[in-house]
N, C-alpha and C positions, 0 to 999 in steps of 0.2 A: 706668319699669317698669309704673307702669297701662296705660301704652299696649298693650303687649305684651300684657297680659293679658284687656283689654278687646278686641287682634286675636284672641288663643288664642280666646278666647269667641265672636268674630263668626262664624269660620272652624268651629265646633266644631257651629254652628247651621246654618250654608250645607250641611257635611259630614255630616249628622247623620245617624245610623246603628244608632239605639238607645243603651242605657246602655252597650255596648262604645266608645261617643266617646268616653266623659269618662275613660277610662283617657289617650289620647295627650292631651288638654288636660289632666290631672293632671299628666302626668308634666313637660310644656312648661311651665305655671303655677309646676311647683314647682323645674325649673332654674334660671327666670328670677329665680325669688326669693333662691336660692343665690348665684347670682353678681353679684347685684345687692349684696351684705353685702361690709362693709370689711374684716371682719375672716377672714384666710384660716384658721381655725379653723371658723367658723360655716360657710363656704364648703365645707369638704372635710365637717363632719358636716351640711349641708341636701342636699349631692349626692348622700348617699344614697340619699335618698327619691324621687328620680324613674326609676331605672332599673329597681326591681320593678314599676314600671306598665306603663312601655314592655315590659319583658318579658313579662309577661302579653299586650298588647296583641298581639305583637308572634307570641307562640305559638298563638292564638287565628287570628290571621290568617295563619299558616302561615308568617312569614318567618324562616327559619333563620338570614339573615346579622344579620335584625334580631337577632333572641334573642344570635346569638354577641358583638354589637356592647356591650351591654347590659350583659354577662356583661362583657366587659373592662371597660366602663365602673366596672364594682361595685369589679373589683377593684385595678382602679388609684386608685381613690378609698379602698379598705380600706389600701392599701399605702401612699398618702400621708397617711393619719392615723397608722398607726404609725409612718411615719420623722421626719415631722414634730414629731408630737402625743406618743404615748404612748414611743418610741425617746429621743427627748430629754429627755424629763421624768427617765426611767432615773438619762440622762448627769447631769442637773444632781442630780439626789439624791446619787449616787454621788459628786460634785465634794464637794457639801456635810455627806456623810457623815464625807470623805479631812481636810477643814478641819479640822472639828470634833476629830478624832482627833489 
């Protein structure tokens, strides 16, 4: 993962384009960091924080497929912490409400 991060940073400097660069090396830094984690919990809630960069990034520079890409990114990350994350939590309260009774 330093590797990656120390390339994001080479390429960020070679690319350097004013403070609008460090939105796509944010958003790249903070994937890498995401999916770099073992635990698929911390992976669906770090994913979130790099697609409002790229988005921003991405409205700035005019690209609309990037912005729409982004935009599904967001929310297939939103829709896999509820199935996963807060959807199951429900089921197991529910399981253990049904015991209890």
């Amino acid at each position: 993962m330093a590797l990656f991060l120390a390339i994001a940073s080479v390429f960020t400097l070679i690319t350097w384009q004013g403070l609008l660069s460090l939105l796509p090396m944010g958003g790249a830094m903070l994937g890498a960091i995401a999916f770099r984690q073992k635990d698929p919990k911390m992976i669906r809630r770090l994913s979130l924080a790099a697609p409002p960069l790229w988005f921003i990034y991405n409205a700035i520079s005019g690209s609309f497929p990037g912005m729409f890409v982004e935009v599904a990114m967001l929310v297939s990350s939103l829709v896999g912490q509820y199935r996963f994350d807060f959807k199951r939590k429900r089921r197991v309260k529910r399981k253990m409400v049904r015991r209890n009774a």
